[in-house]
C-alpha positions in Angstrom: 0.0 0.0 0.0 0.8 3.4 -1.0 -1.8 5.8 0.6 0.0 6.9 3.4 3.3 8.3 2.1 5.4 5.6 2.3 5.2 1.6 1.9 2.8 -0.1 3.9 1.8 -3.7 5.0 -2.1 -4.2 5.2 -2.0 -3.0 8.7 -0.3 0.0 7.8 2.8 -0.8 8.9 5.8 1.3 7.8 8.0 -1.5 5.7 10.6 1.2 5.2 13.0 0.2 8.4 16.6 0.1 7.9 16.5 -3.6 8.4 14.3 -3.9 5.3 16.4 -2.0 3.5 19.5 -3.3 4.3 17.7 -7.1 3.1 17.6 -5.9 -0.2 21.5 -4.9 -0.3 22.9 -7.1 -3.4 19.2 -7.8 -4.3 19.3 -6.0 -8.1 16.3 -4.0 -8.7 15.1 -2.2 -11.9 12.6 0.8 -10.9 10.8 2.3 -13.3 7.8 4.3 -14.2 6.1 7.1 -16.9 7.2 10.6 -16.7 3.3 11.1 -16.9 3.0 8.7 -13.8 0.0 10.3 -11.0 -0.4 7.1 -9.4 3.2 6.7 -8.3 5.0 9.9 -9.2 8.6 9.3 -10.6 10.4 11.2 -8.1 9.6 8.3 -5.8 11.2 5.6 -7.7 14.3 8.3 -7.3 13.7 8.7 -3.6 13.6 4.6 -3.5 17.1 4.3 -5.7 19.0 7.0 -3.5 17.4 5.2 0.0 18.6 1.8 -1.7 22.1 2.9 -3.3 23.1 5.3 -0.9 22.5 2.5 2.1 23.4 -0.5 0.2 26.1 0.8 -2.6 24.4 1.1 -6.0 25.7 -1.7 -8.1 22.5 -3.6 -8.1 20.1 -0.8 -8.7 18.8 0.6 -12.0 16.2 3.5 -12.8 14.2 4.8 -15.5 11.4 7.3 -16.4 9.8 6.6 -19.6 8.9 9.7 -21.0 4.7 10.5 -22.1 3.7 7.4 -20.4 1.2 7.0 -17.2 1.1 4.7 -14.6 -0.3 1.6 -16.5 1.3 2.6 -20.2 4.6 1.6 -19.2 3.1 -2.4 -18.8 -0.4 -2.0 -21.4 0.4 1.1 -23.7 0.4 0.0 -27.3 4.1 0.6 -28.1 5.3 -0.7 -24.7 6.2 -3.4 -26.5 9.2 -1.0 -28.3 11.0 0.7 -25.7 9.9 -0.9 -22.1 9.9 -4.6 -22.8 13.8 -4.2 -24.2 14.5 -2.3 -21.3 13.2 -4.7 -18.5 14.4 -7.5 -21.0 18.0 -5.9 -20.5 17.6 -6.0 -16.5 16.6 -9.5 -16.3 19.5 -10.6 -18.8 21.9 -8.5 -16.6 20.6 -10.5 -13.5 21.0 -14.0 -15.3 24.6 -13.5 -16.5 25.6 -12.2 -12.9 26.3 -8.7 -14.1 26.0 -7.6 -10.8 27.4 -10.2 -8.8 30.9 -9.5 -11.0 30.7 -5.8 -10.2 30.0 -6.3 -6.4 33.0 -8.6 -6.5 35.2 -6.3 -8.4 34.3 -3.5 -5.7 35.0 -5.8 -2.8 38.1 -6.9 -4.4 39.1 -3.3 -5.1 38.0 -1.9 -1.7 40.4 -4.4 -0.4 43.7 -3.8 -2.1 42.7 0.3 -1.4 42.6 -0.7 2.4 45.9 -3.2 2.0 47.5 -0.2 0.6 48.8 2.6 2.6 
């Protein structure tokens, strides 16, 4: 649930805890939505990318705004099929070959040769 601002159980429980957040650290995630979006407005898939990558490193995390669409053309629009589809296509192929696995490894590895290093 949505109404109240922030992500909510059916009880109306805030799911936005850092413990939440820091479960979905290495968890890759492809937020997206219409520029034209009223339902969910775009700046809140950017507030939800910043939360994520700025607490959990942002190697996982992808966003895009698909310009002149609304909240449902991005899934049912009659030319979703041409831009959005790829797009989401591209995520899940990312997530199959372990595109972000390898990166979160090279960062580790690199983190720890800076810290070896005086």
């Amino acid at each position: 649930m949505g109404s109240k601002g922030f992500v909510a159980d059916s009880t109306r429980v805030n799911l936005v805890t850092p413990d939440n957040i820091a479960r979905l650290k290495d968890l890759p995630i492809f937020l997206f939505s219409g520029s034209e979006n009223s339902v969910y407005e775009p700046e809140n898939t950017d507030v939800s990318f910043s939360t994520l990558s700025e607490t959990n490193g942002g190697m996982c995390y992808e966003r895009q705004v698909f310009d002149g669409r609304g909240h449902l053309d991005c899934w049912m629009s009659p030319s979703a099929h041409k831009d959005v589809y790829p797009r989401v296509l591209s995520h899940i192929e990312n997530v199959r070959k372990g595109k972000y696995e390898n990166l979160t490894m090279t960062v580790k590895s690199l983190s720890k040769q800076v810290e070896q290093d005086p």
